[in-house]
C-alpha positions in Angstrom: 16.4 -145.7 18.0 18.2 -143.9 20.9 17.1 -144.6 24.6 18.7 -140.9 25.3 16.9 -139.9 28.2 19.1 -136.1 28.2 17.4 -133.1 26.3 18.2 -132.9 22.9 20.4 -135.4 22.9 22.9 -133.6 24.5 26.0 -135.5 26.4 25.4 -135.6 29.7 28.6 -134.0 30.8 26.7 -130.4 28.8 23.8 -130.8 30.4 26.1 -130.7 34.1 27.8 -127.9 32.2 25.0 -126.0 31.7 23.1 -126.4 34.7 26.3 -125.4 36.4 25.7 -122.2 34.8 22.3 -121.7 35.4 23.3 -121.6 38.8 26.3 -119.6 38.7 24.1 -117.3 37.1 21.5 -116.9 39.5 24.2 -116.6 42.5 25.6 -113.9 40.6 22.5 -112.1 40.4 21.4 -112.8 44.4 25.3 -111.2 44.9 24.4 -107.9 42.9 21.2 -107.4 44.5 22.8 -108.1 47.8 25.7 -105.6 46.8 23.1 -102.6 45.7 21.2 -103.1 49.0 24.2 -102.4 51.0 25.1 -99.4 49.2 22.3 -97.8 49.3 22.5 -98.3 52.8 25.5 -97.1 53.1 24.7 -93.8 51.3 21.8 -93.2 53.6 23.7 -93.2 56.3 26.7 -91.2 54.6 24.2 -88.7 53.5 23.1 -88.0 57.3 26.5 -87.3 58.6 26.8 -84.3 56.0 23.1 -82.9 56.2 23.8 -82.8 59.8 27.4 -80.8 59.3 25.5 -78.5 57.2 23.0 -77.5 59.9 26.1 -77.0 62.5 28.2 -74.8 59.6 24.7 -72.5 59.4 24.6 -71.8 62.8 28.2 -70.6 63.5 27.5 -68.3 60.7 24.0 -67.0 62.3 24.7 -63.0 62.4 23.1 -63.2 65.9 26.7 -63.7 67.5 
């Protein structure tokens, strides 16, 4: 019998290989969320900036002057 004390009887250099992985994969997935947070920050603010233009363009139009 085997005293293999590694799942599945996988060498241990996989097991390193794959747990490597796991946690590449989890960093890459923290990094996107991070990523789509500050974009949608950043289009909050860049949709201010124009809203704001907008009012300003309607005004010098206003027939009043």
């Amino acid at each position: 019998m085997n005293d293999d004390s590694n799942a599945g009887g996988r060498p241990t250099g996989q097991i390193a290989k794959d747990k490597r992985q796991d946690r590449l994969k989890l960093a890459l997935r923290e990094n996107l969320k991070r990523r789509k947070s500050q974009a949608r920050e950043r289009a909050g603010f860049m949709s201010a900036s124009p809203a704001s233009d907008e009012v300003r363009e309607g005004d010098e139009k206003s027939p009043d002057k």
